[in-house]
N, C-alpha and C positions, 0 to 999 in steps of 0.2 A: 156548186153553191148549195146547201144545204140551208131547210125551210125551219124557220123561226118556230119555236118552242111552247104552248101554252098547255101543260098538264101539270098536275099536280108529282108525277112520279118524271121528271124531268127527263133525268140520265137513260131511261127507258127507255123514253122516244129518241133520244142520241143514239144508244145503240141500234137501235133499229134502224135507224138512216143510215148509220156506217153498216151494218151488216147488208141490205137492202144494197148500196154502191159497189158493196164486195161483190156479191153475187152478182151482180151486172158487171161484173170485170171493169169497173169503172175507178177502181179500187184494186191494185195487183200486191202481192208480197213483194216487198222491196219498196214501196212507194211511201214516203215521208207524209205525216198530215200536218195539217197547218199546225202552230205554235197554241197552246192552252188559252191565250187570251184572244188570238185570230177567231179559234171553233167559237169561244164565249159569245164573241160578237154576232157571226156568221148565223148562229143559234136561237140566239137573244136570250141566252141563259146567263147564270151566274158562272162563274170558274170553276166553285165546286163543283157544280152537275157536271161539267166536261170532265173532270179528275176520278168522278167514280163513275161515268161511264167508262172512260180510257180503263181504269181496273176490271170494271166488267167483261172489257172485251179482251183482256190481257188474261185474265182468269179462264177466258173461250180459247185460248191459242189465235186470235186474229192481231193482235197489237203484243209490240213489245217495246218497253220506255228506258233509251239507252241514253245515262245521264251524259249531260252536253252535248248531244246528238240529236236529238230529239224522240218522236212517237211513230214507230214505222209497224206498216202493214205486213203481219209473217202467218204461215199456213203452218198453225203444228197441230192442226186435228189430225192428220195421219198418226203422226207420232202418241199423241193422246189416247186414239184409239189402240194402237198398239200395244203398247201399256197394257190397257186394260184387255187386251188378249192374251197377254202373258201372264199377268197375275192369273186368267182364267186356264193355262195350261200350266201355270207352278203349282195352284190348290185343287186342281181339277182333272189331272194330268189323264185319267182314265177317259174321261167322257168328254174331256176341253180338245182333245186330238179326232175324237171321233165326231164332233158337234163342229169341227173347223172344216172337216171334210164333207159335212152333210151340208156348211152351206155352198161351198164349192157345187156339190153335186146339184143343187139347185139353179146355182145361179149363171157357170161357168156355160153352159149349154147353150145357154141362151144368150149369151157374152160372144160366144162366136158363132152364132147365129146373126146377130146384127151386124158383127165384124163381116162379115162374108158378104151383107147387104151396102157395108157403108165403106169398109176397107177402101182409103187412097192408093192410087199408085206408088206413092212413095213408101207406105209404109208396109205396102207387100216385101217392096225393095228389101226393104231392113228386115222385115219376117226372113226372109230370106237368105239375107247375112246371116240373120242368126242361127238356120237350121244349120246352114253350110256350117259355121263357130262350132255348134254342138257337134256334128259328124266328127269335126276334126280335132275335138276334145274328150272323146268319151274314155280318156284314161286318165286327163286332169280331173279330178269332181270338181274341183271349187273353180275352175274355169268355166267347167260344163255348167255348173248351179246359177253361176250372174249370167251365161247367156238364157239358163233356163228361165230365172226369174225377167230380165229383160224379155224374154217373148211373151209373157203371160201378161206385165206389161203394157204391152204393147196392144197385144192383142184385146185387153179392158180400153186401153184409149182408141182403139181402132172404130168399138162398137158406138163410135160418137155419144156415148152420153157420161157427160161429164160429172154428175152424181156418182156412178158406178164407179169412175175411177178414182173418186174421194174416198168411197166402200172400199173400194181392193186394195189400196193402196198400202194400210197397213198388215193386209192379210198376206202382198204380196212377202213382203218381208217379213213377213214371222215365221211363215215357212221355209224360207232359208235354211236354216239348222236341220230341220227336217229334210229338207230335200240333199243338203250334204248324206244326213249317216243313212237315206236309204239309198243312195249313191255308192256307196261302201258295200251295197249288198248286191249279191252272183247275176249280173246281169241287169242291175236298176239303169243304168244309164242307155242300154241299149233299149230295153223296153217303153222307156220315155221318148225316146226319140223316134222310136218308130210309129209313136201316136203322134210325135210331132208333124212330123211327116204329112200323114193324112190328114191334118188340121190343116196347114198349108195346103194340100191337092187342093181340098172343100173351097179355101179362101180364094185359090187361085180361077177355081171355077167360080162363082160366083154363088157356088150354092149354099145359102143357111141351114137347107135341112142337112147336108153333106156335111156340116162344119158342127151343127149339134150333135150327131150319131160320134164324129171320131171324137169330141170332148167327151161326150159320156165312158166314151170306150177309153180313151183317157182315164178318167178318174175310174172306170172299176180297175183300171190295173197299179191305178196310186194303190187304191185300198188295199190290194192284193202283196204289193212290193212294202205297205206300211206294216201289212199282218208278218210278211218275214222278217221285217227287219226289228221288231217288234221282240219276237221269238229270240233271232238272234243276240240281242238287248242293246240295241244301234242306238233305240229313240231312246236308254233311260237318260243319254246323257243330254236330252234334248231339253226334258221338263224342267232340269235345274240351271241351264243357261239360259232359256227364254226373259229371264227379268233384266238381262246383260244389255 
């Protein structure tokens, strides 16, 4: 039940209380909200304040109004952000490839640093499906790339914090493209998987510091496999299908 209404900027404080139930999971994509004149009441507002909150949060990616169906609860900030990391690697393409790895390089370390503290059982399990998938892929790329990007993944949902995996979510998938054409290049799939490897040992042990050193050592050898394939001009065809 959502608390009766008195401000001047109405639809404001609607958003805020729906936004407030999202984030408490109280609120999941997929889930219907009541009918425009239900909220009215529930609210003690007018119709219109529900009609341009509902816009407001339809404009966020949280609500989307499917006629005769009603007002349902959908997650496209991934999608949203993505976007806007592609237009920054379509007009940016020099410094939007190197600014994508430098937050990797920040953040990913520290991403399986907690994974190694918080890792379930079960989703060592699946870590582990997936190293085995990649071992027995490294001549498929576009096999090897969805189990690649599923571990990375995985490994952001692992470190329990569910912000982080809002953040990676569409970083996970923009690198895609990227990760096929350095895939293409003398030896990318083997060099990945052998850092994959020791990111699992780390996780397996339980150790964070163990799990931060082979992600660092990770990303310096993305950097390294991005500089050849760079050379060899794998990525040019990356920067004009990113808006795709």
């Amino acid at each position: 039940m959502y608390t009766p209404i008195r401000s001047e900027r109405l639809f404001q404080d609607i958003v805020r209380q729906i936004e407030e139930r999202i984030l408490r999971g109280e609120l999941c994509p997929g889930d219907r909200l009541p009918t425009e004149r239900e909220l009215a009441v529930q609210f003690g507002v007018s119709r219109t304040a529900v009609r341009e909150a509902a816009r407001a949060l339809a404009q966020k990616g949280l609500l989307e109004m499917r006629p005769g169906r009603g007002t349902f609860i959908v997650d496209q900030t991934s999608r949203m952000a993505r976007e806007t990391l592609s237009l920054l690697l379509r007009y940016r393409p020099a410094n939007g490839l190197h600014e994508l790895l430098e937050v990797r390089e920040l953040f990913e370390p520290e991403i399986a640093a907690l994974a190694a503290e918080r890792v379930t059982s079960e989703e060592l399990e699946a870590l582990q499906r997936l190293v085995a998938h990649m071992d027995r892929s490294l001549s498929d790329i576009e096999s090897f790339v969805a189990a690649d990007d599923d571990f990375h993944r995985l490994l952001v949902q692992s470190s329990g914090n569910s912000l982080m995996v809002r953040v990676f979510e569409p970083i996970v998938d923009l690198l895609r493209e990227q990760r096929i054409r350095v895939g293409y290049t003398p030896d990318g799939p083997r060099h990945g998987q052998f850092h994959h490897r020791h990111i699992l040992a780390a996780l397996l042990e339980r150790s964070a510091e163990g799990a931060r050193a082979a992600m660092r050592a990770h990303l310096m050898q993305v950097r390294r496999d991005i500089a050849v394939a760079a050379a060899e001009g794998q990525l040019a065809a990356v920067v004009g299908e990113q808006g795709g």
